[in-house]
Backbone as a chain_set.jsonl record, in Angstrom:
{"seq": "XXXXXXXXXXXXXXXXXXXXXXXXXXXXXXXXXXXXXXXXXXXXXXXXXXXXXXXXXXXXXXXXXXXXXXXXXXXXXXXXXXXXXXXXXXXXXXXXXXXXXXXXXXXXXXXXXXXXXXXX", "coords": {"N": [[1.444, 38.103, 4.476], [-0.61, 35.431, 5.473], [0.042, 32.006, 5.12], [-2.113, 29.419, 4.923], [-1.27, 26.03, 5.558], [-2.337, 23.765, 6.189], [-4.926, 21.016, 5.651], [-8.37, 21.015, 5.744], [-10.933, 18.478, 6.756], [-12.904, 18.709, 4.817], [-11.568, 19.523, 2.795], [-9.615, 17.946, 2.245], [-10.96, 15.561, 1.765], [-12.201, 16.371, -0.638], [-9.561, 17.228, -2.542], [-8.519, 14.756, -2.893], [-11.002, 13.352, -3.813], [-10.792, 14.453, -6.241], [-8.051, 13.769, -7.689], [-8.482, 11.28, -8.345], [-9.259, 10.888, -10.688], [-8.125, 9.763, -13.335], [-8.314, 11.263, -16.027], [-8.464, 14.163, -14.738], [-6.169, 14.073, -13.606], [-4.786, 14.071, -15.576], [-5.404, 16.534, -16.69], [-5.203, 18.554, -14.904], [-1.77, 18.054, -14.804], [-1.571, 18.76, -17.409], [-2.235, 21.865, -17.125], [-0.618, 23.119, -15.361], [1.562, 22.797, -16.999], [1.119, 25.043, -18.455], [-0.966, 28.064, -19.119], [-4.355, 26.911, -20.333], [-6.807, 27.294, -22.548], [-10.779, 26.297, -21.87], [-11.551, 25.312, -23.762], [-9.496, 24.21, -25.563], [-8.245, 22.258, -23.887], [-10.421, 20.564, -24.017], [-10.346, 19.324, -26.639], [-8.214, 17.634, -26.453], [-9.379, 15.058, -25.399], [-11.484, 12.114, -26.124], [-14.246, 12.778, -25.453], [-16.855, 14.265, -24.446], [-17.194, 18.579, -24.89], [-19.055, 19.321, -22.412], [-18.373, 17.28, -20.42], [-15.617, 17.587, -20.083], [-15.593, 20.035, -18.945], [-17.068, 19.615, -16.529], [-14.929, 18.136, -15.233], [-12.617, 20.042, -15.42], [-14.504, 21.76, -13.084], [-14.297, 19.816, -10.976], [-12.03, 19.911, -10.198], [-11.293, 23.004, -10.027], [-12.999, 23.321, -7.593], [-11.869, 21.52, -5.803], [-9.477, 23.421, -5.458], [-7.389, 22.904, -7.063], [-7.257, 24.201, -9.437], [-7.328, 27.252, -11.069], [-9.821, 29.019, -12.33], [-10.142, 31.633, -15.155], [-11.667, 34.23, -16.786], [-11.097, 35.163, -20.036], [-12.765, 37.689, -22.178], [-14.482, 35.416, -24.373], [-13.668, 32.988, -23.817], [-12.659, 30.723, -21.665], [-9.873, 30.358, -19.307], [-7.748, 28.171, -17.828], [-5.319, 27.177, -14.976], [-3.223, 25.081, -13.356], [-3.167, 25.361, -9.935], [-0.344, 25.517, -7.585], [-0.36, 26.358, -5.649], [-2.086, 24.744, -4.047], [-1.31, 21.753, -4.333], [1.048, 21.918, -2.907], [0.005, 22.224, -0.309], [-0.889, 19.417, -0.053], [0.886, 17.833, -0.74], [2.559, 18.61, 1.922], [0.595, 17.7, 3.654], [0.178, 14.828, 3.117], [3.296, 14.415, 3.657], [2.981, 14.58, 6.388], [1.447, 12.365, 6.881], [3.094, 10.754, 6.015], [5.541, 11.043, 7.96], [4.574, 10.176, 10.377], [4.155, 7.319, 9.995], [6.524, 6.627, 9.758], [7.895, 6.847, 12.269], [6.512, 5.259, 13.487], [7.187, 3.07, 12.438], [10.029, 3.3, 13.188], [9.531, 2.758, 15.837], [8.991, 0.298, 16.334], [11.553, -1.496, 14.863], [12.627, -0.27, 16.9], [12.118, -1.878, 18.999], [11.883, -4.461, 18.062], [15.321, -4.768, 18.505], [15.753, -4.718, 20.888], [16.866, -6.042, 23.387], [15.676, -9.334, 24.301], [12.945, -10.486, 26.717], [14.013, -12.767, 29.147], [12.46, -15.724, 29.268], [9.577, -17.224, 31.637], [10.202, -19.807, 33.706], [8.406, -22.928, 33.139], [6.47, -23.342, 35.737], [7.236, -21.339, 37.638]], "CA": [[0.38, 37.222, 4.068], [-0.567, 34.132, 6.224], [-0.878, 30.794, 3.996], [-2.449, 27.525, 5.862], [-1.003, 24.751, 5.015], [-3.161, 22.106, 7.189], [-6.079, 20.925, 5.049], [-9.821, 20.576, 6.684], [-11.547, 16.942, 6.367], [-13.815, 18.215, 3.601], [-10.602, 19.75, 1.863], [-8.755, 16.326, 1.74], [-11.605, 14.756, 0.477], [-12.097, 17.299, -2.284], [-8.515, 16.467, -3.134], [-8.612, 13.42, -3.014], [-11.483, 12.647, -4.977], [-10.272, 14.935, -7.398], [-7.364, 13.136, -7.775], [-8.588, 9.911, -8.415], [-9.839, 10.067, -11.669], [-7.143, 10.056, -14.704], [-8.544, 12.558, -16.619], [-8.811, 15.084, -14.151], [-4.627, 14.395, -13.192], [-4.111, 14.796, -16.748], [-5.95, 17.945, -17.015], [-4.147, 19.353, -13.815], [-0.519, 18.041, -15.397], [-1.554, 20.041, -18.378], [-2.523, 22.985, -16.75], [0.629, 22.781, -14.456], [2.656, 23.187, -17.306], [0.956, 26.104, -18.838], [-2.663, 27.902, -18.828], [-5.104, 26.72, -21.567], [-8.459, 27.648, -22.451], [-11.148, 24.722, -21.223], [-11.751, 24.346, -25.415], [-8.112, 23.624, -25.483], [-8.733, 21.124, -23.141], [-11.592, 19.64, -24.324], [-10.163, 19.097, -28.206], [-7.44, 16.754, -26.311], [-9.963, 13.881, -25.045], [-12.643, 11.924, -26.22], [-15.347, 12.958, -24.874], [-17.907, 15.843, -24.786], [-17.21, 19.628, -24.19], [-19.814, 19.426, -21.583], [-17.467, 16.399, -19.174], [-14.404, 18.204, -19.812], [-15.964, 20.906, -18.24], [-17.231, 18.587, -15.417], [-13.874, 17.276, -14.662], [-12.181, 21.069, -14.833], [-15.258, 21.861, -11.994], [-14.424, 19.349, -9.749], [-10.444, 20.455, -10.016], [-11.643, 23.647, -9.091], [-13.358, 22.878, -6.617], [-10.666, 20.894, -5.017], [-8.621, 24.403, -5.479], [-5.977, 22.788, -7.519], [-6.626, 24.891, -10.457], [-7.356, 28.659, -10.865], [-10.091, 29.242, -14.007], [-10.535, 32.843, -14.914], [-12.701, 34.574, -18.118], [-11.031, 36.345, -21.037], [-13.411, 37.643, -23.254], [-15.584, 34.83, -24.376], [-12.971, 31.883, -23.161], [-12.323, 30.247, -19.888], [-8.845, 29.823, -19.038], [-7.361, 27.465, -16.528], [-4.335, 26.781, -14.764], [-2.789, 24.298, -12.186], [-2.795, 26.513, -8.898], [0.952, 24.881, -7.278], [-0.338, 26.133, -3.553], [-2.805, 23.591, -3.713], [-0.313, 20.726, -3.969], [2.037, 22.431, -1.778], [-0.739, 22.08, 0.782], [-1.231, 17.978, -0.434], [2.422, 17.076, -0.534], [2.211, 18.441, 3.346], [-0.423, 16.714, 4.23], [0.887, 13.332, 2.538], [4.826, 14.395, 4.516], [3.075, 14.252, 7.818], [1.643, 10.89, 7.376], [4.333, 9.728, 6.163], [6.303, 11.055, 8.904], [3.934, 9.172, 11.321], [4.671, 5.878, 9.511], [8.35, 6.196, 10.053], [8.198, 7.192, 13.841], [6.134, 3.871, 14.15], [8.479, 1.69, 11.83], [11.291, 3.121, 13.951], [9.471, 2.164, 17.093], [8.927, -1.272, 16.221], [12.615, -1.783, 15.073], [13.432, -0.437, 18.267], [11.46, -2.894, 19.921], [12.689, -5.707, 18.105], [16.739, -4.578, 18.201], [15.479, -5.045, 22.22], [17.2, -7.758, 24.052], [14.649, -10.554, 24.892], [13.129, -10.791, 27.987], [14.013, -14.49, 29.836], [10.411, -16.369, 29.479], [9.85, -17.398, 32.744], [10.292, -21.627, 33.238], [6.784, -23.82, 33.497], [6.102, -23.78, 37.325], [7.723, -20.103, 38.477]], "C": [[0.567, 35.872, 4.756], [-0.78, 32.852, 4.584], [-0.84, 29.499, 4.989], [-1.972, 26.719, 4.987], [-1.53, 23.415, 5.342], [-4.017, 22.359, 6.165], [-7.202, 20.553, 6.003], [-9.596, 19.215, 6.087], [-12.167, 17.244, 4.896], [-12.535, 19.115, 2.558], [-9.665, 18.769, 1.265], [-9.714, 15.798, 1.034], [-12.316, 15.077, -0.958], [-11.319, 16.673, -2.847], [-8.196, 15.53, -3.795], [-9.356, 12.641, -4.304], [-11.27, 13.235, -6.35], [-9.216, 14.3, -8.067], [-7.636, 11.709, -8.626], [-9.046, 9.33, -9.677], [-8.735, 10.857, -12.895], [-7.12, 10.864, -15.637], [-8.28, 13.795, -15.959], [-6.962, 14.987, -13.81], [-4.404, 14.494, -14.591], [-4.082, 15.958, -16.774], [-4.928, 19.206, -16.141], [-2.212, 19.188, -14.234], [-0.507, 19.215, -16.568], [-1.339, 21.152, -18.355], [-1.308, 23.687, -15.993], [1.651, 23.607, -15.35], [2.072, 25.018, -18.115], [-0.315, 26.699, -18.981], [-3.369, 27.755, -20.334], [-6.466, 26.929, -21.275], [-9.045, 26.128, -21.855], [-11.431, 24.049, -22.953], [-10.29, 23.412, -25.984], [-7.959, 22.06, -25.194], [-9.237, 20.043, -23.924], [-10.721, 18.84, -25.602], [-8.753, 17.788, -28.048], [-8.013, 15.183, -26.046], [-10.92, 13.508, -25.484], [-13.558, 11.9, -25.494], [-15.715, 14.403, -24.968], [-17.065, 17.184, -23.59], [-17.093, 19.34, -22.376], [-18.646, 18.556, -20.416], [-16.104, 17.112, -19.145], [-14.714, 19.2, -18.814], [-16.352, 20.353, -16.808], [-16.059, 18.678, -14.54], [-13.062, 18.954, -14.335], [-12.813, 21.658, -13.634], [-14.532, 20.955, -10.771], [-12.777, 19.774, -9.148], [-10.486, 21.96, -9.112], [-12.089, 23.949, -7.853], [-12.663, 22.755, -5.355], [-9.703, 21.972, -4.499], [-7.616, 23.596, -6.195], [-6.53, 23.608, -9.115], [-7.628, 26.279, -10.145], [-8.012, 28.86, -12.742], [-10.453, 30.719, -13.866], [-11.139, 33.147, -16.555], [-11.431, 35.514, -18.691], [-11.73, 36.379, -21.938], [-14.505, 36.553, -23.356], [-15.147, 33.172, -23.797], [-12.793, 31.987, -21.339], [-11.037, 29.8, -19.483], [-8.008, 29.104, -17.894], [-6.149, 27.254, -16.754], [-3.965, 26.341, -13.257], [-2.564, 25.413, -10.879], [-1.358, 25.193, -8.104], [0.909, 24.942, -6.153], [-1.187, 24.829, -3.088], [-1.914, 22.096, -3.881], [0.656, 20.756, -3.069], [1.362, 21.675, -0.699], [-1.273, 20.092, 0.879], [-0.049, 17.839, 0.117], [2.51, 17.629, 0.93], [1.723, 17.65, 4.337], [0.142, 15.035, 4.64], [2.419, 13.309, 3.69], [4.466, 13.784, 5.8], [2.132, 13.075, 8.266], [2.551, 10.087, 6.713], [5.78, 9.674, 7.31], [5.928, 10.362, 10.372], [4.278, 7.503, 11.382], [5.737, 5.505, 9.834], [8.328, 6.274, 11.409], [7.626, 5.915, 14.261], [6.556, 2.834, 13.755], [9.58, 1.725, 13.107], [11.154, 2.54, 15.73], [9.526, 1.157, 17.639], [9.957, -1.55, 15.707], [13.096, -1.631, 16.731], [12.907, -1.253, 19.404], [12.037, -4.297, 19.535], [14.406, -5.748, 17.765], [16.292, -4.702, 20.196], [16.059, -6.022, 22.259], [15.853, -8.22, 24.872], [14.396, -10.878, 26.138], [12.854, -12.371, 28.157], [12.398, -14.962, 30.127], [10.604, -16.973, 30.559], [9.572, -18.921, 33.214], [8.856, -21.792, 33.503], [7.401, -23.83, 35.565], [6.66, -21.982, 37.757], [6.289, -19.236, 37.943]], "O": [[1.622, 35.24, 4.692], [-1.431, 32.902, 3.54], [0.056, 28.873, 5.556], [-2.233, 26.712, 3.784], [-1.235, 22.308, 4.891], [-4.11, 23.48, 5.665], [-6.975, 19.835, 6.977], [-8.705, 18.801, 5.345], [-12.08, 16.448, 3.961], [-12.897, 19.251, 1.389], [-9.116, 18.767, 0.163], [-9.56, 15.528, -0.157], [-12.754, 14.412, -1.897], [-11.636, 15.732, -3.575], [-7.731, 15.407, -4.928], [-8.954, 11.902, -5.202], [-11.516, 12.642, -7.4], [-9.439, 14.229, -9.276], [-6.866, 11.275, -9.483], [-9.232, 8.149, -9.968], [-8.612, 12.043, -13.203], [-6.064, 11.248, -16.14], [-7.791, 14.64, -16.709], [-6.458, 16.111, -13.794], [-3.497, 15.308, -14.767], [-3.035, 16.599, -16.862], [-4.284, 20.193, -16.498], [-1.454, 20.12, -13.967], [0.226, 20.198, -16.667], [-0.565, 21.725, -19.122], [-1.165, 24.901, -16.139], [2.336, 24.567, -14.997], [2.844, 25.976, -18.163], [-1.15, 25.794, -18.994], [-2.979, 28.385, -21.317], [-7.106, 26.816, -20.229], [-8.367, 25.161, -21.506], [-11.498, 22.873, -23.31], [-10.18, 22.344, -26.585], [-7.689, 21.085, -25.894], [-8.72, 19.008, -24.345], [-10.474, 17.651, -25.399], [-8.315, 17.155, -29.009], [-7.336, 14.207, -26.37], [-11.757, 14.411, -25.471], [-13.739, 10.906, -24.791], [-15.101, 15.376, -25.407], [-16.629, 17.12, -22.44], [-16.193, 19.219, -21.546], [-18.096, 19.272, -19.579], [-15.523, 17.167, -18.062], [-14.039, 19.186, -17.785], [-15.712, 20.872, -15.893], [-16.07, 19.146, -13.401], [-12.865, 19.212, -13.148], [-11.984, 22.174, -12.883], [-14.264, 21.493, -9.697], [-12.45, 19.903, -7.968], [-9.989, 22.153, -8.002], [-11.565, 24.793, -7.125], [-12.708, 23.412, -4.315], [-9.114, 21.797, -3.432], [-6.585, 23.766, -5.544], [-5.74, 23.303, -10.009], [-8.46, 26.354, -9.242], [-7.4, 28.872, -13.811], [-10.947, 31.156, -12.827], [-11.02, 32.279, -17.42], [-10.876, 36.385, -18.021], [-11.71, 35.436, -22.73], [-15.439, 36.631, -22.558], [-15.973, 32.331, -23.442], [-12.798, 32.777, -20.395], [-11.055, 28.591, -19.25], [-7.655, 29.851, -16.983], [-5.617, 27.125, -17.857], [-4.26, 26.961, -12.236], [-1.705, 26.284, -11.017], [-1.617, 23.993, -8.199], [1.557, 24.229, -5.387], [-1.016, 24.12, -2.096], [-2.348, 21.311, -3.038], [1.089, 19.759, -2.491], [1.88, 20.687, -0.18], [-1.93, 19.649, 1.82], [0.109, 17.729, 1.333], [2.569, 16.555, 1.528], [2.149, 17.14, 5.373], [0.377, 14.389, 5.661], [2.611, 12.344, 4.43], [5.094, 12.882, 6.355], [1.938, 12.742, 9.435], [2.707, 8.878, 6.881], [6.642, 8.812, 7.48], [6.73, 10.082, 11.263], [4.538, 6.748, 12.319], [6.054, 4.361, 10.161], [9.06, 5.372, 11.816], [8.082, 5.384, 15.273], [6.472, 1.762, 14.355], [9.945, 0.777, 13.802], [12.003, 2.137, 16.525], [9.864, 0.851, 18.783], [9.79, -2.752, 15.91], [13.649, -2.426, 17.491], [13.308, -1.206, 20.566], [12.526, -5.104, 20.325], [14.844, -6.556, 16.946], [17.43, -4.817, 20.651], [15.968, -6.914, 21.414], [15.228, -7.643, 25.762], [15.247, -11.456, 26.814], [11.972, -13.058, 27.643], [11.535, -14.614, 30.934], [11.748, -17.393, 30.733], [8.397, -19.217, 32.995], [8.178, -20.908, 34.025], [8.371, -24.221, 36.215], [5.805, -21.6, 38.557], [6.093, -18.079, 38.315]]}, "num_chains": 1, "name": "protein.A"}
């Protein structure tokens, strides 16, 4: 079995905006640790059914969670490849960052070139 680990453009910014809203990283911490129905869910936050449901959509979406039907419930849970495939992402710009910190130390651990007098 192949698994990609590069994300597209419109897969980061799934992510991403999934990410960004506090409810929705709760929901995915939750889910993370174990799978709960979306009523489960819901009965933890103020607010309606209906937005809980919202906010589990856009998670989906994103692929970080995995909802499936038993019976007359909806059960979700944190999918762990989909962060796999984040925390990747995130490594290799942060491994960009460092290759250009270390370039610019090694530019200024350079000996100084002699400024050249007024008139030469």
């Amino acid at each position: 079995m192949v698994v990609r680990t590069e994300l597209t453009d419109d897969e980061t910014d799934r992510l991403f905006q999934a990410l960004a809203a506090s409810t929705r990283r709760d929901i995915l911490r939750r889910t993370l640790e174990h799978e709960q129905s979306v009523s489960t869910l819901a009965a933890e936050y103020e607010m309606s059914f209906a937005a809980v449901q919202k906010h589990v959509s856009v998670l989906e979406a994103a692929g970080l969670i995995v909802k499936r039907a038993e019976g007359r419930e909806r059960l979700v849970r944190g999918d762990p490849t989909m962060i796999a495939r984040a925390r990747a992402l995130l490594a290799a710009y942060e491994d960009l960052w460092r290759a250009r910190i270390h370039r610019l130390d090694d530019l200024l651990a350079a000996p100084a070139s002699p400024l050249p007098k007024p008139g030469e």
